[in-house]
N, C-alpha and C positions, 0 to 999 in steps of 0.2 A: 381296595381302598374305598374308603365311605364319602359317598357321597348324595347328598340331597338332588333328587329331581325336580327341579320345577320348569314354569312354562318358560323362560330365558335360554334354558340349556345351558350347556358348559361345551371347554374342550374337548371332553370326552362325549358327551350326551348331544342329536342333534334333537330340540325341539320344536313343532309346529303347533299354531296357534291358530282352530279354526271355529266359525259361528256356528253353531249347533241348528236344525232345521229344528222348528215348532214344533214339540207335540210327537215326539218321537224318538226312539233312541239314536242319538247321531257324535261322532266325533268331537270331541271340542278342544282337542292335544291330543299328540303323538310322542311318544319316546324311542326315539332307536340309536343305540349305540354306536361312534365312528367304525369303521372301519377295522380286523381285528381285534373290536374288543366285545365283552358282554355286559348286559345288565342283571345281578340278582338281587332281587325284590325278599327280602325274607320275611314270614307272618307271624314270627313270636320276637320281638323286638319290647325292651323294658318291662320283661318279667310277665308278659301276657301277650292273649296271642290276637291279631290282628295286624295290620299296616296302619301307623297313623298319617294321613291326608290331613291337610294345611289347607284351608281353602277361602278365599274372595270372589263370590260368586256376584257379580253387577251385569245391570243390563245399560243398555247406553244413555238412560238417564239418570244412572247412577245408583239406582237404587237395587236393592239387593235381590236377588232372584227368589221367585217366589217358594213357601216353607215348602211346597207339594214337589218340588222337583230333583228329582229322582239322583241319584249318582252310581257308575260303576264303572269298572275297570274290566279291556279286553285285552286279547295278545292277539296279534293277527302276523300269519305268515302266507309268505308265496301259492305254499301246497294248498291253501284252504279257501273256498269260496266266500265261508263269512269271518269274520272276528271273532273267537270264541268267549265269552264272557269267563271271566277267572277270580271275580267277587262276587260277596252277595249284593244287591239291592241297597243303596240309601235310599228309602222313601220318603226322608222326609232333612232337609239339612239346618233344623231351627241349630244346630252347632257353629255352623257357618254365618250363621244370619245376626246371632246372640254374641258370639265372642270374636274379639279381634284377634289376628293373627297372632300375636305373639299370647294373648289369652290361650289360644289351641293350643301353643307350643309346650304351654307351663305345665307340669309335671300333675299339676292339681286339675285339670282340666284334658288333657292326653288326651282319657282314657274314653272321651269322648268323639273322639277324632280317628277313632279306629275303625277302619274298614278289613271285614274278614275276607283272607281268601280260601280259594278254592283246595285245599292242601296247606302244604309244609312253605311255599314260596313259588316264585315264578323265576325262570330263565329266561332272556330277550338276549338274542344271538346278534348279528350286526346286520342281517340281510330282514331281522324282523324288527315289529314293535308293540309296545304296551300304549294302550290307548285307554285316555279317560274320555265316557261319555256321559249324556246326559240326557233327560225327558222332561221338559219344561215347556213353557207357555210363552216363554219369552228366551230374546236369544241373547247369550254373552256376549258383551263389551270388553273386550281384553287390553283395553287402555284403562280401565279399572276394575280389571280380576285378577288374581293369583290364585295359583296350584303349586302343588308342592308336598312330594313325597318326602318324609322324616330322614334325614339321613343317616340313622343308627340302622334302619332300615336297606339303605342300599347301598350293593359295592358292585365299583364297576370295575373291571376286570382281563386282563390278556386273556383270547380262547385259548384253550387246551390243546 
């Protein structure tokens, strides 16, 4: 069943909303799924390939986080010491900073809001999670940010 990820969660999706440390790669959301279910993330969604991200990036005075700060997505599990990164690199989000939210969503704009991953998609089991992080100079305000992965993009799912 398709569903959008963003920072709220749902009943299926739990999500956490946390301030990113200056100037470094740091967590700033977690996705992990309740309890037997999964998360699949798929990278070729409306005819090309990428994950499209949604994104409201503010800092606590409101203003938009700066063009230089970085974005990527990790999966982290139990077994593994770090996070492994599972996209490329946004170095730079003047998309986020240029278009409002439902501008990213519009079809005529998407194609801009796509983040490549590392393969074909990602799987997120229930005991793991996908994490968005970030490299910036200043830290999110999640009383005025959103995230939010496309929902044509994700289905969350009974394990096998």
């Amino acid at each position: 069943m398709s569903e959008s990820l963003t920072n709220l969660g749902s009943a299926k999706v739990d999500a956490t909303e946390e301030t990113n440390i200056k100037d470094t790669d740091s967590t700033i959301l977690t996705w992990s799924p309740v309890d037997g279910l999964v998360i699949e993330i798929d990278n070729h969604v409306y005819g090309g390939s990428g994950v499209p991200i949604y994104a409201e990036l503010k800092d606590a005075d409101g203003n938009d986080l700066p063009r230089d700060t970085e974005v990527l997505l990790r999966w982290d599990t139990p077994s593994r010491d770090q996070p492994m990164v599972v996209s490329e690199r946004l170095s730079n989000i003047r998309q986020y900073r240029t278009l409002s939210l439902t501008e990213q969503q519009n079809e005529d704009y998407r194609e801009q809001t796509r983040t490549e991953l590392k393969g074909d998609g990602l799987v997120v089991l229930d005991f793991e999670e996908v994490q968005v992080a970030i490299r910036s100079s200043k830290q999110i305000d999640w009383d005025n940010s959103r995230v939010e992965i496309d929902r044509k993009a994700v289905t969350v799912r009974a394990e096998d």
